[in-house]
C-alpha positions as CSV (number, residue, x, y, z in Angstrom):
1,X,142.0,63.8,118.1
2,X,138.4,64.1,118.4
3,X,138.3,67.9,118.7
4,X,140.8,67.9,115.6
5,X,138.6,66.2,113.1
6,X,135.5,68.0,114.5
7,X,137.6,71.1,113.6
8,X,138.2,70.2,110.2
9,X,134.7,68.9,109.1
10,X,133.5,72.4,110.6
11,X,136.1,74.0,108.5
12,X,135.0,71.6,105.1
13,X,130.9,72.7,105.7
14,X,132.2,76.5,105.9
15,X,133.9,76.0,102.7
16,X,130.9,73.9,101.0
17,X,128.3,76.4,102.5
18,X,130.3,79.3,100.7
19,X,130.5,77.5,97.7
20,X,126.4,76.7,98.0
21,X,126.0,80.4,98.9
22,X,123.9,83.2,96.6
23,X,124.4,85.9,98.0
24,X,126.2,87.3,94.7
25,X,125.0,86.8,91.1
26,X,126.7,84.7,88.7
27,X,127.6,86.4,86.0
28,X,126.4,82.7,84.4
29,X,123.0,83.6,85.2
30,X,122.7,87.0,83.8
31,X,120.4,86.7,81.1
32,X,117.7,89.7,79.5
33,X,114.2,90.5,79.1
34,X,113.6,90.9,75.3
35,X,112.7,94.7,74.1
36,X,109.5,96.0,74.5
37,X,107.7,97.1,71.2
38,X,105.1,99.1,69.8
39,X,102.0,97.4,70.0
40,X,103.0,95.0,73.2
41,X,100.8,94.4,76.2
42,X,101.9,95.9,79.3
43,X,100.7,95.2,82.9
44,X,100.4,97.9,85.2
45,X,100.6,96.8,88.8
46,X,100.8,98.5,92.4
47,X,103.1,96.3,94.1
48,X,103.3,99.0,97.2
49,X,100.9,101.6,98.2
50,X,97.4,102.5,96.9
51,X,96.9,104.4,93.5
52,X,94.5,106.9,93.1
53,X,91.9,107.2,90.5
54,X,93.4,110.4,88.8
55,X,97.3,108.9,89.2
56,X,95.8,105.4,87.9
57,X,94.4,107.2,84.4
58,X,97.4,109.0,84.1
59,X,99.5,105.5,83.9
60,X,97.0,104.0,81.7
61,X,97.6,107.4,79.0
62,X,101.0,107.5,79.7
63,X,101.8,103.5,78.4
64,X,99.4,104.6,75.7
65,X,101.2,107.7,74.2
66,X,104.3,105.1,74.1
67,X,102.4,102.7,71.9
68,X,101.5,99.6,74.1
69,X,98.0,98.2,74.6
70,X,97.2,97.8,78.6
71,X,96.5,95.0,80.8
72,X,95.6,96.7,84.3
73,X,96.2,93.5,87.2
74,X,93.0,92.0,89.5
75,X,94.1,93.2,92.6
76,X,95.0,96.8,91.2
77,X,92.1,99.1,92.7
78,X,92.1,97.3,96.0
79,X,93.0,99.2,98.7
80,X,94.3,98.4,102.7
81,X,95.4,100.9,104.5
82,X,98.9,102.7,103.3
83,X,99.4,99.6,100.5
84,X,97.5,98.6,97.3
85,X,95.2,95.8,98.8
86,X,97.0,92.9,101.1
87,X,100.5,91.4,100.7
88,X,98.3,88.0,98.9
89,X,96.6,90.1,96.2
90,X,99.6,92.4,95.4
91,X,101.9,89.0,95.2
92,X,98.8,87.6,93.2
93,X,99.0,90.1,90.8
94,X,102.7,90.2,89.9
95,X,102.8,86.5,90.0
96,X,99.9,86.4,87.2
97,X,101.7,89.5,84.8
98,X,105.0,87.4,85.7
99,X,103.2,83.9,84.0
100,X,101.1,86.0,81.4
101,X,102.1,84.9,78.2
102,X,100.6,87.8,76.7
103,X,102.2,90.2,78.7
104,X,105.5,91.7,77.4
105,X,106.8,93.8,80.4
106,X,105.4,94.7,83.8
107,X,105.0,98.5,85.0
108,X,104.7,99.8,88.5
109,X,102.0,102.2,88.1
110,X,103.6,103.9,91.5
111,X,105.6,103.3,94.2
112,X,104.8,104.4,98.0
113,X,105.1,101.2,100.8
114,X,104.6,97.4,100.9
115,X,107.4,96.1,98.5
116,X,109.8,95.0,100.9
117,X,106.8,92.7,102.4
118,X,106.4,91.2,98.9
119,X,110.1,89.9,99.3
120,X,109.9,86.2,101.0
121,X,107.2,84.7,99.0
122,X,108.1,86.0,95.6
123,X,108.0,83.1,93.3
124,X,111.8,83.7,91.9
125,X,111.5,80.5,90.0
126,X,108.0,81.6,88.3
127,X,110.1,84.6,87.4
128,X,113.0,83.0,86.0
129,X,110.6,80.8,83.8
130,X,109.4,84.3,82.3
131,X,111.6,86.8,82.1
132,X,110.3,90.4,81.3
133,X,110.9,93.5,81.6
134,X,110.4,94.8,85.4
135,X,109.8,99.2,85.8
136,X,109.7,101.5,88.3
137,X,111.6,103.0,91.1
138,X,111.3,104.4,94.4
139,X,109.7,101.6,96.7
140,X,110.1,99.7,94.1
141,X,113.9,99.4,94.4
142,X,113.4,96.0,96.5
143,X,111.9,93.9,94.0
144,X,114.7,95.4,91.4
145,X,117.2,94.2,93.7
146,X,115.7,91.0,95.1
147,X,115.0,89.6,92.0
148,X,118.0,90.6,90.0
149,X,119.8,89.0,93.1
150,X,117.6,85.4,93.2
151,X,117.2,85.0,89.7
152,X,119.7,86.9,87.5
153,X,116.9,88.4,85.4
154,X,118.3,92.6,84.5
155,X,115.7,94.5,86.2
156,X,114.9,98.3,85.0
157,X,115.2,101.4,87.3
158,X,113.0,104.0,85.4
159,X,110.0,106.3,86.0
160,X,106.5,104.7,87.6
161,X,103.9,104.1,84.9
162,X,102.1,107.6,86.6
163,X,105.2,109.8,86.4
164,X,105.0,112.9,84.4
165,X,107.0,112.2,81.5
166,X,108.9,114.4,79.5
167,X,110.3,114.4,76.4
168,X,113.6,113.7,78.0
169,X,112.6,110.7,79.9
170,X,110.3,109.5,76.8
171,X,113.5,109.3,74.7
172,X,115.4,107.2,77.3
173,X,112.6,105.1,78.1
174,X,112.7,103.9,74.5
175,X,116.4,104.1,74.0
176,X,116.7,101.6,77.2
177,X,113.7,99.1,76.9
178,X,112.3,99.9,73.3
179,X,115.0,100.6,70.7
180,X,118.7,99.1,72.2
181,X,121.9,100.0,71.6
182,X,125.0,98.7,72.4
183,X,126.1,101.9,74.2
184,X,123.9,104.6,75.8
185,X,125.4,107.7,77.4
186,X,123.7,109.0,80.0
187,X,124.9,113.2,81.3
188,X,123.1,115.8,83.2
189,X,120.3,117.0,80.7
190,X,120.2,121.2,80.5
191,X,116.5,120.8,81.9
192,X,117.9,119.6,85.3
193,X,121.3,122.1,84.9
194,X,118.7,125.1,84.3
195,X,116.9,124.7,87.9
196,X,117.9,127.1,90.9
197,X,117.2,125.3,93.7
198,X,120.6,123.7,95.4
199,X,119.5,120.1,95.6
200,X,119.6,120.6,91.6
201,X,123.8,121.4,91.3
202,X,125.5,118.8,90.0
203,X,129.0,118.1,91.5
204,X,131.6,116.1,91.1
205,X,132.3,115.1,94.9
206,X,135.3,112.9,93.6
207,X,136.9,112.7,90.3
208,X,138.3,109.9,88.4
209,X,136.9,107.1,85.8
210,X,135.7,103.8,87.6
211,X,133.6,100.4,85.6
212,X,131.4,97.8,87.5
213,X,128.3,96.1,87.4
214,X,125.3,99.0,87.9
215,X,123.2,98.4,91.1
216,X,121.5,100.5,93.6
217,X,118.2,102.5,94.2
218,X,116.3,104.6,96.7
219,X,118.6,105.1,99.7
220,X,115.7,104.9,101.9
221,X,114.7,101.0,100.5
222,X,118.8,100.5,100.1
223,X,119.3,100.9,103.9
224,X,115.8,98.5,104.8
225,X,117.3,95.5,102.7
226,X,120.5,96.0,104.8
227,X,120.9,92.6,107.7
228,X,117.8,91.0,105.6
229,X,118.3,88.3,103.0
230,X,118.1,90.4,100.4
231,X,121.0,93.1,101.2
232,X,122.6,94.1,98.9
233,X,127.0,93.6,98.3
234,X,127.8,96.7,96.7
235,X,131.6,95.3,96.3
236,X,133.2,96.5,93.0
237,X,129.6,98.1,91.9
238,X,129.0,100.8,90.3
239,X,126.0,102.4,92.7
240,X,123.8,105.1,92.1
241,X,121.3,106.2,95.0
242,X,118.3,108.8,95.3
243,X,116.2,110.0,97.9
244,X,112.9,112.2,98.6
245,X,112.4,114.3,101.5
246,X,114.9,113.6,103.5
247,X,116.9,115.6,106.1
248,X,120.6,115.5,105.3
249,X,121.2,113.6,109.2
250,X,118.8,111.2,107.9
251,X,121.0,110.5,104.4
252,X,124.1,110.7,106.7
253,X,122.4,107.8,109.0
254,X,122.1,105.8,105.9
255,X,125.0,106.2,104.4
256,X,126.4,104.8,107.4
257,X,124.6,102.1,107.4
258,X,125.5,101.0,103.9
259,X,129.1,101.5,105.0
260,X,128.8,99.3,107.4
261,X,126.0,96.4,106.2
262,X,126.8,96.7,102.1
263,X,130.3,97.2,101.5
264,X,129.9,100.6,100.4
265,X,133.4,101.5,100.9
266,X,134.4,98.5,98.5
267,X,132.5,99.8,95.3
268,X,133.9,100.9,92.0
269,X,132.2,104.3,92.1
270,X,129.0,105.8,93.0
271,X,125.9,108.2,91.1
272,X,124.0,109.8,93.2
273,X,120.5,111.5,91.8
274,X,118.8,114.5,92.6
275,X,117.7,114.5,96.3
276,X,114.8,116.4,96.3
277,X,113.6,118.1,99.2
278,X,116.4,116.6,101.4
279,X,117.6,120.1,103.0
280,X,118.1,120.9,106.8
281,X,114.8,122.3,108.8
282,X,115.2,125.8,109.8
283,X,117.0,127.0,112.8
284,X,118.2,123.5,113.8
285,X,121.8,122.5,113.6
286,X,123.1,120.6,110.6
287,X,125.3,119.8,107.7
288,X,123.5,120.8,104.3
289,X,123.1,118.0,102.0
290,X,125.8,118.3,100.1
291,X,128.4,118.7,103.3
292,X,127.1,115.1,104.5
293,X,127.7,113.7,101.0
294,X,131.0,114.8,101.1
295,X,131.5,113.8,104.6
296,X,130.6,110.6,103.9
297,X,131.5,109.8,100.2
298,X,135.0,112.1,99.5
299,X,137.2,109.7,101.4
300,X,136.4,106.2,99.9
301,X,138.9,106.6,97.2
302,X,136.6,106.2,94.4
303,X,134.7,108.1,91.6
304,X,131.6,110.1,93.1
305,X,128.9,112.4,91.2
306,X,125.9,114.3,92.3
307,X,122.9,115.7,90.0
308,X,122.5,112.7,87.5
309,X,119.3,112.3,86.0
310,X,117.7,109.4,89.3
311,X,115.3,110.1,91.5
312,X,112.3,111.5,92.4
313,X,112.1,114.4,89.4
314,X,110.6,114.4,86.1
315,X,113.3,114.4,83.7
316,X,114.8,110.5,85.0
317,X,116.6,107.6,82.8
318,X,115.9,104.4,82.8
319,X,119.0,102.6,84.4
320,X,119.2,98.4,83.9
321,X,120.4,96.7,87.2
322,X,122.7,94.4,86.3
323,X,124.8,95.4,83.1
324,X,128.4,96.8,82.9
325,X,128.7,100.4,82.6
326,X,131.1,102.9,82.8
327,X,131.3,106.2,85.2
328,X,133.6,109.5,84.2
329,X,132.8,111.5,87.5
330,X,135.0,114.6,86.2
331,X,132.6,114.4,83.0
332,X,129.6,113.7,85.0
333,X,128.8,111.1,82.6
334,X,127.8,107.2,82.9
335,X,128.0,105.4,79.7
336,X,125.4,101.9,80.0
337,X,127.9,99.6,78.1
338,X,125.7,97.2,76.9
339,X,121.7,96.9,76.1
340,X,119.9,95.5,79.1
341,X,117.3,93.8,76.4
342,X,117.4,91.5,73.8
């Protein structure tokens, strides 16, 4: 009798702490940063590694030429090591753009190393109390993810504040954050069709249509959140992933990993970028990137594209975590269903 009702009160606290858990967003919580306009007062912040002088002036002209006034955080020239001062200062600094009524939207002037570090103390409720809008990419993936996951807050997957920008990614910049629309279709632009090198074909790996929730990032920073409180469930997602320099055993060891930790196999469909760089070394046995993609990605029974406008290239979109879009892998199209700003 005793080990009976110790059974079932275990059973009830499994069932309460699943109710109590987070681990997925409520679609309850979902709510937007308001659009950025002309004139607004952006923070530029290095949440990861250290920005040069040259790289720093560049963001500076760059948020400039799009019409917004600047507000450059404390901590931003410091420098430790690989990151952009210590884990205190670059917390500091988003915490104050974050509570800065002035400030409109917050811009990762670059990416490199130190976000994931960032992760524990982030003040999610500070962040819920003030939504805005949150750019970049690359390292920058984690605090896209993390904080779209705590606090419900759409999160923006675009070029760093120091990114070369062209007229291409200018135009979706301020079709995603500036001037929303209800719909935004997003294809492989002829500047990224144009280009010889492989890593630059576009492929569809598996056809088909597929709609989901967008989510995703840099593979490399997908794979670290994996086992930690922050991994990612990429179940019924639609997930787009891009990577830098990587060797194509290196994406394959990844891949694996997100099959296994993130429920890869369970999304609705997947983009993957341009992987720059990410080619075999010479004379040593291996798949070519696009053989481990398919190795890894034909079989799941869902839609899967290579080439799309992510990554680490000039000519990127701006893609909001969190909204309902809709991915035609035979068309090599994904259509952002609804505005990720108010």
């Amino acid at each position: 009798m005793q080990r009976r009702k110790f059974v079932q009160q275990a059973a009830l606290l499994t069932v309460m702490a699943g109710a109590c858990s987070t681990t997925t967003t409520s679609t309850s919580r979902l709510f937007r940063p308001r659009r950025l306009r002309s004139g607004d007062l952006i923070g530029l912040t290095t949440p990861g590694s250290y920005i040069p002088d040259g790289a720093l002036e560049k963001a500076v002209k760059n948020a400039e030429s799009l019409g917004f006034r600047v507000k450059l955080s404390k901590n931003i020239r410091a420098k430790r090591g690989y990151n952009a001062g210590t884990d205190a200062q670059r917390l500091e600094d988003l915490h104050e753009l974050f509570a800065d009524k002035e400030v409109a939207g917050i811009w990762c002037a670059r990416g490199g190393y130190g976000c994931t570090r960032l992760l524990p103390k982030l003040d999610y409720s500070l962040i819920r109390r003030n939504p805005k809008a949150l750019i970049g990419y690359s390292d920058v993936t984690a605090l896209l993810l993390a904080i779209f996951r705590e606090t419900g807050l759409i999160t923006f997957h675009g070029p760093v504040a120091a990114s070369d920008l062209t007229e291409y990614s200018r135009a979706r910049f301020k079709a995603v954050l500036m001037e929303p629309q209800q719909e935004i279709l997003i294809s492989i632009p002829e500047a990224l069709t144009s280009q010889v090198k492989p890593e630059y074909q576009s492929k569809t790996i598996r056809g088909g249509k597929a709609s989901g929730v967008l989510s995703g990032g840099n593979l490399s920073l997908l794979a670290s959140l994996a086992g930690t409180p922050h991994s990612p469930d990429f179940s019924g997602k639609i997930v787009f992933m891009e990577d830098v320099e990587e060797r194509p055993y290196r994406i394959d060891r990844m891949l694996t990993q997100l099959r296994q930790a993130c429920n890869l196999e369970k999304a609705a469909g997947i983009v993957m970028g341009v992987f720059i760089d990410c080619l075999p070394e010479d004379d040593v046995p291996s798949l070519t990137l696009m053989e481990t993609l398919e190795d890894q990605l034909a079989g799941l029974g869902i839609p899967v594209v290579y080439g799309m406008p992510v990554g680490h290239i000039s000519n990127q979109c701006v893609l909001p975590v969190g909204v309902s879009v809709n991915l035609n892998a035979d068309q090599k199209t994904l259509t952002l269903s609804e505005s990720g700003v108010l």
